[in-house]
Structure formats: C-alpha cells, structure tokens
DSSP file (Angstrom, degrees, kcal/mol; ACC not computed):
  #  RESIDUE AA STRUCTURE BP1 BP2  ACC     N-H-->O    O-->H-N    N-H-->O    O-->H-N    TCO  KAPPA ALPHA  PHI   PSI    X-CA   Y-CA   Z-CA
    1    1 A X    >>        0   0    0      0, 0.0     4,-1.0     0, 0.0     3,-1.0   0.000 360.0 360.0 360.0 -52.3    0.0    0.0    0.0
    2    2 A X  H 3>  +     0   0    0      1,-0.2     4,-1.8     2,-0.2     5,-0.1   0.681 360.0  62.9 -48.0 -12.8    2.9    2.5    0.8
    3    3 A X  H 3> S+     0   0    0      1,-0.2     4,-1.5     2,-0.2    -1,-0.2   0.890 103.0  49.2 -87.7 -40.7    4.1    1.5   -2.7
    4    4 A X  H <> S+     0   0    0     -3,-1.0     4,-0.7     2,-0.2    -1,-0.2   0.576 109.0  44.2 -55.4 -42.3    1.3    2.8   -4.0
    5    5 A X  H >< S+     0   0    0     -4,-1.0     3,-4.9     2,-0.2     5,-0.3   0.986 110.9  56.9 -65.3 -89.3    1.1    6.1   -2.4
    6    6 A X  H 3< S+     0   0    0     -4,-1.8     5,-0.3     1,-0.3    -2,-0.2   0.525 112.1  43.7 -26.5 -54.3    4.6    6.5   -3.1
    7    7 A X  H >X S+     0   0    0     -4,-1.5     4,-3.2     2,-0.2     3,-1.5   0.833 113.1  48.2  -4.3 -75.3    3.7    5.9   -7.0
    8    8 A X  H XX S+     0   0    0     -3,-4.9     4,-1.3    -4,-0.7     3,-1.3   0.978 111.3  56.4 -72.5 -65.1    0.5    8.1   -7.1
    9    9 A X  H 34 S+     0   0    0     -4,-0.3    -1,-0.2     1,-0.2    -2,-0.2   0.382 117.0  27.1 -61.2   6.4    2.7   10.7   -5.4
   10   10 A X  H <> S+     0   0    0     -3,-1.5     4,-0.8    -5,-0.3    -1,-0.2   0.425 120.2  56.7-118.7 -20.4    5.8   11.0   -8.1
   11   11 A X  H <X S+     0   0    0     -4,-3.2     4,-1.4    -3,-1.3    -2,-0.2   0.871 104.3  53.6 -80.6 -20.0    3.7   10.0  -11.0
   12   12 A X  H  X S+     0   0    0     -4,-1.3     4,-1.3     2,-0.3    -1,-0.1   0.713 106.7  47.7-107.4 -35.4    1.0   12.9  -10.5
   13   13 A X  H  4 S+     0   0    0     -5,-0.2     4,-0.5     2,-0.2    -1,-0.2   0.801 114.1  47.4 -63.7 -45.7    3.2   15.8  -10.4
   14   14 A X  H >< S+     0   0    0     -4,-0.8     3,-0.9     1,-0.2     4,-0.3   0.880 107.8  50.3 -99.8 -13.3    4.9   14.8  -13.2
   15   15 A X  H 3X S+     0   0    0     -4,-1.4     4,-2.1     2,-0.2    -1,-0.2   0.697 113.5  50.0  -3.8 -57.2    2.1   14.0  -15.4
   16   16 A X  H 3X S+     0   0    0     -4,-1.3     4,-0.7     2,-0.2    -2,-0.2   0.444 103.6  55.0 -64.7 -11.4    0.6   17.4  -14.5
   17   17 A X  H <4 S+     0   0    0     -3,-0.9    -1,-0.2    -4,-0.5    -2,-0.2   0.682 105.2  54.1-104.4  -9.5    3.5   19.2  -15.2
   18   18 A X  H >4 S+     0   0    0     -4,-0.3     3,-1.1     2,-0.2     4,-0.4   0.901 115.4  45.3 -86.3 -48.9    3.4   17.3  -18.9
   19   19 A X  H 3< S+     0   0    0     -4,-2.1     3,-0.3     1,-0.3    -2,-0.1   0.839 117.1  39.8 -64.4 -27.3   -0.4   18.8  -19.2
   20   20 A X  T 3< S+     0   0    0     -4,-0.7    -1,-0.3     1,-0.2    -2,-0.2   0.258 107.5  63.3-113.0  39.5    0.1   22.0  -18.2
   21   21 A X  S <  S+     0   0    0     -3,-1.1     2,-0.3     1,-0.0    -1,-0.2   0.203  83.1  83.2-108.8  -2.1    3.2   22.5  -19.8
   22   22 A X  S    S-     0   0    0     -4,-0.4     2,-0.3    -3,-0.3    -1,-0.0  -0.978  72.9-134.5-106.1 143.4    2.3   22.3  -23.0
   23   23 A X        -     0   0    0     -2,-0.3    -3,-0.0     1,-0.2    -2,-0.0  -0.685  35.6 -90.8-127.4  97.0    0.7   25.3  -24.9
   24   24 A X        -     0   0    0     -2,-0.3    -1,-0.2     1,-0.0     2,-0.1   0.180  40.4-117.0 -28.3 137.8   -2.5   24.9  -27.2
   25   25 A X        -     0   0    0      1,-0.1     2,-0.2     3,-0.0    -1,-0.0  -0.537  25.4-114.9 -53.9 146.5   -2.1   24.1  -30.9
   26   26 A X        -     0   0    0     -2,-0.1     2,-0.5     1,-0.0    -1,-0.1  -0.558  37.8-105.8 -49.4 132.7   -3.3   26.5  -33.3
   27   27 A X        +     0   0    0     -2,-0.2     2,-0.3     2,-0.0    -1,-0.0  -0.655  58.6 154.2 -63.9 115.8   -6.4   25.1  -35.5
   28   28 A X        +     0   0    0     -2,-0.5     2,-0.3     2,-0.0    -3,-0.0  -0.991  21.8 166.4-140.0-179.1   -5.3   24.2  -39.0
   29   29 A X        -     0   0    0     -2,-0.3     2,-0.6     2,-0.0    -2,-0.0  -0.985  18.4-116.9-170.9 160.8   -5.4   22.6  -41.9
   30   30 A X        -     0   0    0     -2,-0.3     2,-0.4     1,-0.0    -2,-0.0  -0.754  11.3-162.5-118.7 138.4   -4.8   21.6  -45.6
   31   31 A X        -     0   0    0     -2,-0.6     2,-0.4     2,-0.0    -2,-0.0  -0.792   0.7-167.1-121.7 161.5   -6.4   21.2  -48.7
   32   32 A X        -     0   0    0     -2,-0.4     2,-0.3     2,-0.0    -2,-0.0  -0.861   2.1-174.4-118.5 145.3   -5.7   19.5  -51.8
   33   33 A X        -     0   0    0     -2,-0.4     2,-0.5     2,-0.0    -2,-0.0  -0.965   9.5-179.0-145.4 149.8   -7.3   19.7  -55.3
   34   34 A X        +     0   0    0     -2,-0.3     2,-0.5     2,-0.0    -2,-0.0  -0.939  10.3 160.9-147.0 102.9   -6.3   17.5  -58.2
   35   35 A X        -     0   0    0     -2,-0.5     2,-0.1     0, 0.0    -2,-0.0  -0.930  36.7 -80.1-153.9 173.5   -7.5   17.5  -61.3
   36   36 A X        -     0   0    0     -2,-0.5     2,-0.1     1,-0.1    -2,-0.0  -0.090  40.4-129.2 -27.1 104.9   -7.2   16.7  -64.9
   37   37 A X        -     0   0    0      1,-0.1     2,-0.3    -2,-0.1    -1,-0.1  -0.282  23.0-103.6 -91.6 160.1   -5.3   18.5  -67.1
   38   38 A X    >   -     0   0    0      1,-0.2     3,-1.5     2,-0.1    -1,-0.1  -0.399  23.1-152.6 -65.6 118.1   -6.4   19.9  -70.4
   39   39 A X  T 3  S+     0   0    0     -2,-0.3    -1,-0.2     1,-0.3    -2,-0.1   0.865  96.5  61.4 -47.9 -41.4   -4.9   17.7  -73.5
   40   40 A X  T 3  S+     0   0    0      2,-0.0    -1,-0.3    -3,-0.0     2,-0.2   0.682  88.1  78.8 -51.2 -37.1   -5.1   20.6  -75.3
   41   41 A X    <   +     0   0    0     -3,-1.5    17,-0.0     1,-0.1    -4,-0.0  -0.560  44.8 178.7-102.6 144.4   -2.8   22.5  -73.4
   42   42 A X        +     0   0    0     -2,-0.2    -1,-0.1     2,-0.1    -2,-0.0   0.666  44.2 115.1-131.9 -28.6    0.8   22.0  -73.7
   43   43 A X        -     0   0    0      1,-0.1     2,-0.5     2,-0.0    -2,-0.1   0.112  51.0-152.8 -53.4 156.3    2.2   24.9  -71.0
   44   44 A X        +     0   0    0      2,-0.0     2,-0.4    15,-0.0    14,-0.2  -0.996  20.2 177.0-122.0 133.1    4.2   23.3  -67.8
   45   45 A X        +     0   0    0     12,-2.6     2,-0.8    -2,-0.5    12,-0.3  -0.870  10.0 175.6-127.1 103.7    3.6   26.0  -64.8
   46   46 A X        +     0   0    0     -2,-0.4     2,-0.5    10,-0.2    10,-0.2  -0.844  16.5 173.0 -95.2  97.5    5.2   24.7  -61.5
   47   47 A X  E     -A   55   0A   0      8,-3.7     8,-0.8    -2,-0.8     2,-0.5  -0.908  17.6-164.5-132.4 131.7    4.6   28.0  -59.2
   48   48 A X  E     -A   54   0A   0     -2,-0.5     6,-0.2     6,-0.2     2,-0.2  -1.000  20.0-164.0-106.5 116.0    5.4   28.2  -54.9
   49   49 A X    >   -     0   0    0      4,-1.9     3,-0.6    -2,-0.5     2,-0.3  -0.341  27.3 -78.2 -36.9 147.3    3.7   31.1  -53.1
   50   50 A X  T 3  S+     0   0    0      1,-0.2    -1,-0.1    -2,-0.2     3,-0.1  -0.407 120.5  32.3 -26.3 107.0    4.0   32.7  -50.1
   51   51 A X  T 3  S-     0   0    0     -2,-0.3    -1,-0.2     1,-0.1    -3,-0.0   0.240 130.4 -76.1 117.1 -23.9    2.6   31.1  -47.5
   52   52 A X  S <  S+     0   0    0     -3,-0.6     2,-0.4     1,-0.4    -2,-0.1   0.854  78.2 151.2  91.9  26.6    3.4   27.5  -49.1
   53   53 A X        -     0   0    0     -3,-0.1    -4,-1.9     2,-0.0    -1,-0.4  -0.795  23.6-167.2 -99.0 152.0    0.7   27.4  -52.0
   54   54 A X  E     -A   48   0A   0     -2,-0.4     2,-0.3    -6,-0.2    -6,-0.2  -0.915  12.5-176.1-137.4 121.3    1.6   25.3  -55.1
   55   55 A X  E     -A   47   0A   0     -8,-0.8    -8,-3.7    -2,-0.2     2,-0.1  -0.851   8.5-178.7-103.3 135.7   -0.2   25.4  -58.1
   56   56 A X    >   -     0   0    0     -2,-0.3     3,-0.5   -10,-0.2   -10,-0.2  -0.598   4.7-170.0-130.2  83.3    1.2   23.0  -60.4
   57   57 A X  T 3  S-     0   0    0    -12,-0.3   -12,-2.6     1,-0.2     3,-0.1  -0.558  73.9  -7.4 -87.0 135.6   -0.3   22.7  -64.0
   58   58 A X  T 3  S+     0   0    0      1,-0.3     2,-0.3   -14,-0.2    -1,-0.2   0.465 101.1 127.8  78.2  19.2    0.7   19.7  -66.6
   59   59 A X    <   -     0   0    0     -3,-0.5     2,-0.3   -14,-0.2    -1,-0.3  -0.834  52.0-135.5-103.9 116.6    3.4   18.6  -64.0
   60   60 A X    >   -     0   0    0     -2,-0.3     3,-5.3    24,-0.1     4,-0.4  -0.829  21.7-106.7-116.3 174.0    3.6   14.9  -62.7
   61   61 A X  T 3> S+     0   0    0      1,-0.3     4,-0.5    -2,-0.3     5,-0.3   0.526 119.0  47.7 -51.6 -13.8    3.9   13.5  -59.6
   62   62 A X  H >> S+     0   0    0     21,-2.1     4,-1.6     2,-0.2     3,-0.6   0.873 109.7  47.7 -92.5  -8.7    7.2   12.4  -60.1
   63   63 A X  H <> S+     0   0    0     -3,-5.3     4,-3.0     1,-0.2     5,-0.3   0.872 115.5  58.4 -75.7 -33.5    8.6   15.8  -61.6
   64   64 A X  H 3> S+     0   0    0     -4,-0.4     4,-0.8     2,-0.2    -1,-0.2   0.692 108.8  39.4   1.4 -55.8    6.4   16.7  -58.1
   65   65 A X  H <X S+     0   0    0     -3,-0.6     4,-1.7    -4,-0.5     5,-0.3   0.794 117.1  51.4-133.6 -49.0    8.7   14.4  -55.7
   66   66 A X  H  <>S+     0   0    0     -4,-1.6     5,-1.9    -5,-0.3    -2,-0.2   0.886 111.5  44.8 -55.6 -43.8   11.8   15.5  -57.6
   67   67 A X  H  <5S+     0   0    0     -4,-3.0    -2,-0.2     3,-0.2    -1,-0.2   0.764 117.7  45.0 -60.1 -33.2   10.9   19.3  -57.3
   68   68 A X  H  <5S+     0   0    0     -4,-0.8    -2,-0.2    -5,-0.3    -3,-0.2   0.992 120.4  39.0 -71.9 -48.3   10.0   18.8  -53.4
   69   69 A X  T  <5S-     0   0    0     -4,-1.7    -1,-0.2     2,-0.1    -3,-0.1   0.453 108.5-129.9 -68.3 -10.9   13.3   16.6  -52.6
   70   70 A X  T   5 +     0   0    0     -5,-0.3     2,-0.2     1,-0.1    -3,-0.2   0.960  57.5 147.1  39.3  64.5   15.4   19.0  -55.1
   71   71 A X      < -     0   0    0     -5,-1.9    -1,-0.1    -6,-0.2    -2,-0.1  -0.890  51.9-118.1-102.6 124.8   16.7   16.0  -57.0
   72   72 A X    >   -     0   0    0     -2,-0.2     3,-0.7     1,-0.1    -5,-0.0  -0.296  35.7-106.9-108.5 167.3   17.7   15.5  -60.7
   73   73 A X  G >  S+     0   0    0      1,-0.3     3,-0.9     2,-0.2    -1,-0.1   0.676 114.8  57.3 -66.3 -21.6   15.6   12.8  -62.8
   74   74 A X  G 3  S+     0   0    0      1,-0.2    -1,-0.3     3,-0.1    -2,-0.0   0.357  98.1  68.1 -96.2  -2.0   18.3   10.0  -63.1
   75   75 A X  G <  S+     0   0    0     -3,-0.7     2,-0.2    -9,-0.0    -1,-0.2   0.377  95.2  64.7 -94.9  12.5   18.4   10.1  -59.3
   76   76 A X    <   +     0   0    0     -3,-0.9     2,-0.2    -5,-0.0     3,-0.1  -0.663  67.1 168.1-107.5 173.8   14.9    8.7  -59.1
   77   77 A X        +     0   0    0     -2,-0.2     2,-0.1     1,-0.1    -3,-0.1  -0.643  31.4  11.5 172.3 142.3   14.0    5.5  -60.2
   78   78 A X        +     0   0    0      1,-0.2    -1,-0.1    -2,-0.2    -2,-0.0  -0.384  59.7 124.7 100.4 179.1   11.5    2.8  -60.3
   79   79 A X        -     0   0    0     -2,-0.1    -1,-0.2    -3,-0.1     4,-0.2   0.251  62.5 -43.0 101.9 127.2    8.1    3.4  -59.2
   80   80 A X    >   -     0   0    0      1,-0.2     3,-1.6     2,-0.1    -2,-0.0   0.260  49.4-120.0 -35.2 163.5    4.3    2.9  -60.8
   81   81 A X  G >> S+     0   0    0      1,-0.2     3,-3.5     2,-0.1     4,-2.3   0.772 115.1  63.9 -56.5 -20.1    3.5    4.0  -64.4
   82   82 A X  G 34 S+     0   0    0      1,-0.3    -1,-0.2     2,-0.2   -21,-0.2   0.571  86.0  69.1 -99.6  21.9    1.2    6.1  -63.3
   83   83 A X  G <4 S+     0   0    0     -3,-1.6   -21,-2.1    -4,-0.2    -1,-0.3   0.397 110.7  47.8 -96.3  -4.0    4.1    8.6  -61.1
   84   84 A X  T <4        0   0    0     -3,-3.5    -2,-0.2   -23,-0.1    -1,-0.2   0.635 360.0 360.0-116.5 -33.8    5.1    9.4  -64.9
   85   85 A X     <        0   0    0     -4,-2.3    -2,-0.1   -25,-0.0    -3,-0.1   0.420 360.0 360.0 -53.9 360.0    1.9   10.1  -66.5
C-alpha cells in the first residue's frame, strides 16, 4: 500500500507538469485539389507562393517528388506507371 502512495505521489506531479506545460495548438489545416489536365494544353507552370501554396499545371507526380526533394531525374528511379503520367 505505501508503494502505492509513493507511486501516485511522483507519477502525479509529473504528469501534470506534462499537461500543463504544453501550450494549445493553433487550429489548421490543408487542402488538396487535383484535377485533370487539359490535352489541349501544352504549357508546364510549376509556381510556390508565399505562404506555401503550389499550383502545379501539366506537372507529374514524379517531376512533383523531384521538385519537393530538389533531386535531378536519373536520381529517381522505379516506381508505378502512373508517377510518370
């Protein structure tokens, strides 16, 4: 029973000091939009904002994972078809 005590009374402090020592998060969140690009249309537009928007037009995901990693193309390899399409 003293073990117990002893327990509640070194675990509780420091527990509490883990809840109230941390600060709220801010609310956020991210959105994504993906869609088809025009056949028609031949421009490639890769553009980073302020703030950490990217609009990417006719760009795919592996010129994507190559831009993000700052990587040249023969230093990826492998990977579904569809990372080239």
């Amino acid at each position: 029973m003293k073990f117990a005590w002893v327990f509640v009374a070194c675990a509780l402090p420091a527990a509490m000091a883990g809840l109230l020592g941390q600060s709220p998060a801010a609310p956020s969140f991210e959105v994504a939009s993906v869609k088809p690009a025009d056949p028609d249309q031949r421009a490639v537009d890769f553009v980073i904002s302020p703030g950490g928007r990217l609009k990417a037009t006719n760009v795919t995901l592996g010129e994507m994972v190559r831009e993000a990693y700052q990587v040249k193309y023969y230093q990826v390899s492998g990977g579904p078809r569809w990372l080239s399409d």
